[in-house]
C-alpha positions as CSV (number, residue, x, y, z in Angstrom):
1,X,7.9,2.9,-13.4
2,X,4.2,2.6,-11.7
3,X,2.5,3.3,-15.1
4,X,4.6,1.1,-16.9
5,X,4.4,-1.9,-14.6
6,X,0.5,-1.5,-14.4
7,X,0.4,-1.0,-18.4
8,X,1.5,-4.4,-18.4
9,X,-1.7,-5.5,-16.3
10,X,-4.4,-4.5,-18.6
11,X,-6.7,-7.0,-19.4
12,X,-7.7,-7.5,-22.7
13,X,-11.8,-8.1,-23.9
14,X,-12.5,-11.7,-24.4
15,X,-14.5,-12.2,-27.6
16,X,-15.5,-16.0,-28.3
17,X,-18.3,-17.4,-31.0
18,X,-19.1,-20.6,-28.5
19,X,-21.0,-21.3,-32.0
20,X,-22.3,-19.8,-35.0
21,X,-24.0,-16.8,-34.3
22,X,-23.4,-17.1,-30.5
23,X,-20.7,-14.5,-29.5
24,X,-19.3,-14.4,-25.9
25,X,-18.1,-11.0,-24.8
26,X,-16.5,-10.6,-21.3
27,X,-15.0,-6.5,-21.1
28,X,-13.2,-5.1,-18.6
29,X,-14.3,-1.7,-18.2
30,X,-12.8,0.9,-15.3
31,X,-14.6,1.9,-12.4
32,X,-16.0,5.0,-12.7
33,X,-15.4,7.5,-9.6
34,X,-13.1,5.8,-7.1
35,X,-12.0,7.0,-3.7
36,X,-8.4,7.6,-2.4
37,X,-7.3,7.1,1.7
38,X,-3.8,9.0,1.7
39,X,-2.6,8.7,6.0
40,X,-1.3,11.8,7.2
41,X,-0.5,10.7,10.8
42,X,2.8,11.0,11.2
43,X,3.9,11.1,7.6
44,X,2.4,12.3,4.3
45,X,2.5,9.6,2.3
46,X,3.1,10.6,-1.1
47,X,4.1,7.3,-2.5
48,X,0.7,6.1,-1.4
49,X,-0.8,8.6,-3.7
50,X,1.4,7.4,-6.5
51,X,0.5,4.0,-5.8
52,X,-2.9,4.5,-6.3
53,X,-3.6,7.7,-8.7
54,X,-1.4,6.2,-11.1
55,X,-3.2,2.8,-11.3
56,X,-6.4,4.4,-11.9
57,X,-5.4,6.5,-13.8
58,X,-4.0,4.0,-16.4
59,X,-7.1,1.7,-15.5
60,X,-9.4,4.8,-17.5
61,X,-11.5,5.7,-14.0
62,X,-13.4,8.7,-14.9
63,X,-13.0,10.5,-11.7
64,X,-10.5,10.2,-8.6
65,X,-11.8,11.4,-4.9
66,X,-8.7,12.0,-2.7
67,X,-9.0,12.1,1.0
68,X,-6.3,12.9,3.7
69,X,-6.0,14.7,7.1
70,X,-4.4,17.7,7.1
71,X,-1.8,18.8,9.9
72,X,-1.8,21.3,12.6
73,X,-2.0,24.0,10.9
74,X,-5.2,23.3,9.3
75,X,-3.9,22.2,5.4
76,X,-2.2,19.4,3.7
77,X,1.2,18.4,2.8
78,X,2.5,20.0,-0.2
79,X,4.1,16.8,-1.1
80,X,0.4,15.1,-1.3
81,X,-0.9,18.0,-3.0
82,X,1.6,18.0,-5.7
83,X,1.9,14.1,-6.2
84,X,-1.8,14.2,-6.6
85,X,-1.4,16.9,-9.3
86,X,1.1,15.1,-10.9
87,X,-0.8,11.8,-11.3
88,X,-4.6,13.7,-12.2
89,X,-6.5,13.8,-9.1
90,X,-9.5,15.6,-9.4
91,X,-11.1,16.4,-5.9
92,X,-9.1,17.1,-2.8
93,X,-11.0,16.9,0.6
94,X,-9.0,17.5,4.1
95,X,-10.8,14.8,6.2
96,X,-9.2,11.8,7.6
97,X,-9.8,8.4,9.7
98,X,-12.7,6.7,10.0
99,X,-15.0,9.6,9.2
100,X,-13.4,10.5,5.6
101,X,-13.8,6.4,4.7
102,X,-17.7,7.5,5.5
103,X,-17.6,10.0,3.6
104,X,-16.7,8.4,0.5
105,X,-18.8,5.6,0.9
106,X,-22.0,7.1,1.4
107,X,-21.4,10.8,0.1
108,X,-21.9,14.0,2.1
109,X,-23.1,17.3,0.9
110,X,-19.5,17.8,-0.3
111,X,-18.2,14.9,-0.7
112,X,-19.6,12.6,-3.9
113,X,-20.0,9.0,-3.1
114,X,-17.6,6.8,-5.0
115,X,-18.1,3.4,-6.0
116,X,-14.6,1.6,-4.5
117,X,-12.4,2.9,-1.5
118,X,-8.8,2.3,-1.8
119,X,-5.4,3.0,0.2
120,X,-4.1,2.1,3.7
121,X,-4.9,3.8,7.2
122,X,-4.6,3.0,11.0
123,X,-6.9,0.6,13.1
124,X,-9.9,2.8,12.6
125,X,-10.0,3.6,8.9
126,X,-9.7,-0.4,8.5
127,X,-12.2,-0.9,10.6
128,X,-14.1,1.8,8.9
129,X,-13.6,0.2,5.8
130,X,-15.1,-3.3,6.7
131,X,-18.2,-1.5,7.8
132,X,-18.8,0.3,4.4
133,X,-17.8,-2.7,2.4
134,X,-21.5,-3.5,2.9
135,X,-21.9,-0.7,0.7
136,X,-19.3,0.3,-1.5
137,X,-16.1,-1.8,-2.6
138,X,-12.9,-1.7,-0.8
139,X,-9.4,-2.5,-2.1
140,X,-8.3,-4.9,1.4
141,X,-8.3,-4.5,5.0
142,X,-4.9,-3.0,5.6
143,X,-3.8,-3.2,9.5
144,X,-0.5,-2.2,10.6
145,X,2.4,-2.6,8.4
146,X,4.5,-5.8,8.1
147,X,6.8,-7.1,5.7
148,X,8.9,-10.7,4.8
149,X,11.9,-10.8,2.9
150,X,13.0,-14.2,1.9
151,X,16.4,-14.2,0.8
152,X,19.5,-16.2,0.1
153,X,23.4,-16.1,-0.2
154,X,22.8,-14.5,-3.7
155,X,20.8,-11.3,-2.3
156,X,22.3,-8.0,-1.9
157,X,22.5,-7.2,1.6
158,X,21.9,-3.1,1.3
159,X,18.5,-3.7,-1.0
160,X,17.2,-6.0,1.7
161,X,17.8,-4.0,4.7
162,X,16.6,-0.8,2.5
163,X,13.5,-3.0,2.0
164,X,13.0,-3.8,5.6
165,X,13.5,-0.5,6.9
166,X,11.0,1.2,4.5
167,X,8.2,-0.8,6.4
168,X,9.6,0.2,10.0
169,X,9.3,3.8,9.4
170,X,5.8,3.4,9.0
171,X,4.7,3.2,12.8
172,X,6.1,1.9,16.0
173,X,3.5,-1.2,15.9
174,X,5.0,-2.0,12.3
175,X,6.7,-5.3,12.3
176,X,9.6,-6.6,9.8
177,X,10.8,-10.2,8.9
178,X,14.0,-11.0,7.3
179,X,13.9,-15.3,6.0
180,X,17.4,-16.6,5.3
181,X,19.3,-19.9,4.6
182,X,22.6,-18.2,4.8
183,X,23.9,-16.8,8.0
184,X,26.6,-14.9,6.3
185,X,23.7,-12.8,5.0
186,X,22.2,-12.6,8.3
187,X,24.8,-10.8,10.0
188,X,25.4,-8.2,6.3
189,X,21.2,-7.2,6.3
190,X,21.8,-6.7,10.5
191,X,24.9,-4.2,10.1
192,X,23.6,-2.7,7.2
193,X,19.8,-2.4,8.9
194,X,21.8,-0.2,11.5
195,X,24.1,1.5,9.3
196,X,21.2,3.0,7.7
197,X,18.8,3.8,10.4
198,X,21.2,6.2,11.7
199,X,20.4,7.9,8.4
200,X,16.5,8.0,8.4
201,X,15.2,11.1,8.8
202,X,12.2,9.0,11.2
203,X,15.0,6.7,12.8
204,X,12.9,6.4,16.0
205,X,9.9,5.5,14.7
206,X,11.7,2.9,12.9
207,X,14.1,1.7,15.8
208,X,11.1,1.0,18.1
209,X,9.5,-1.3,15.2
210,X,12.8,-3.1,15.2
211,X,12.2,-4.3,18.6
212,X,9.8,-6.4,17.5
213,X,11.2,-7.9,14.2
214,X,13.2,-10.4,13.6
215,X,16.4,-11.8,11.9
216,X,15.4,-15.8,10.9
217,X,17.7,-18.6,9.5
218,X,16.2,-21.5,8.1
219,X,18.0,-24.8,6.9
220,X,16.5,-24.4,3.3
221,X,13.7,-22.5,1.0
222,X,11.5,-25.2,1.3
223,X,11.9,-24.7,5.2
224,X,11.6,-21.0,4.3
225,X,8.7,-20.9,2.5
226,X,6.8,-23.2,5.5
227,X,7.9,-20.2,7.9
228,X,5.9,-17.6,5.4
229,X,3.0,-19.7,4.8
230,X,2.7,-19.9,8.8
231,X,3.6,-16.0,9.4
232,X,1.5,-14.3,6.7
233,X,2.7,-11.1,6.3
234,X,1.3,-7.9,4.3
235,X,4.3,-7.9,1.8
């Protein structure tokens, strides 16, 4: 699904003769060794891998630098390790935070400089990220997880409280937003945001984000999208 949605997102060379014997070429051409952040904090974050590996990987980059803390007991998740096998990562390196971003933007003895960071991390890897940008390219800043949903009478209530609830295992200071203009909806995401939570495998890391989200009805989209374009979030 990844590969296929990004397939679709290839840009195409532009080739124009402005006039005769004047061509106009603009290429697209793939970055050549780019460097992946995968967290490891309280999670491994497989997807994240996905979401990046397989990107590149259709973009043609030449060569893909993985990064990611390992736990404990000194290695990484086997779910990482195998995701990034799946999708063709070449180089694995067990460092994380602030000083792995470092490492990828300026190159150790080890660890090859790339020429673009990308992938999401805590207060420090973002911060570490802004610093290097000076450097080498980075995707975003990427602070603490928050996501919107804007919905209406038409939305499925289970699909938006799955949605919601896949940002609020990410951390306790992870924040979700449900935007509604039907309170009949309203009180179907709110059962079934519960009904589910009991089921997640990190229900407390989730539960203590949901303190601090919130369940909002508007009068109309309009009023809806107003309430986005003032909140701002992530997703």
């Amino acid at each position: 699904n990844i590969s296929a949605f990004h397939q679709a997102q290839m840009p195409n060379e532009v080739r124009v003769e402005t006039q005769p014997g004047v061509v106009c070429v603009q290429r697209p051409v793939a970055i050549q060794r780019v460097g992946l952040y995968i967290p490891g904090g309280t999670a491994p974050l497989f997807s994240t891998v996905l979401m990046l590996a397989v990107p590149a990987k259709v973009a043609g980059c030449a060569e893909l630098v993985l990064c990611t803390p390992c736990g404990k007991d000194g290695k990484v998740a086997s779910a990482v390790l195998y995701a990034a096998s799946v999708c063709g990562v070449d180089r694995i390196f067990k460092i994380g935070g602030a000083q792995a971003v470092a490492a990828m933007a300026y190159g150790t003895e080890t660890v090859p400089a790339v020429d673009k960071i990308f992938g999401p991390g805590n207060r420090y890897v973002t911060k570490a990220k802004e610093i290097v940008s000076r450097k080498v390219a980075i995707d975003m800043p990427a602070g603490p997880s928050e996501v919107e949903v804007i919905a209406d009478e038409t939305a499925n209530p289970k699909f938006v409280a799955a949605d919601l609830l896949s940002q609020a295992e990410h951390g306790v200071d992870s924040q979700v937003v449900l935007v509604t203009t039907s309170e009949k909806l309203l009180e179907e995401v709110e059962y079934e945001v519960q009904h589910q939570l009991s089921r997640l495998p990190r229900w407390q890391i989730a539960e203590k984000s949901l303190e601090n989200s919130k369940l909002i009805l508007v009068k109309d989209m309009e009023e809806a999208i107003a309430m986005t374009n003032e909140y701002a979030p992530e997703h």
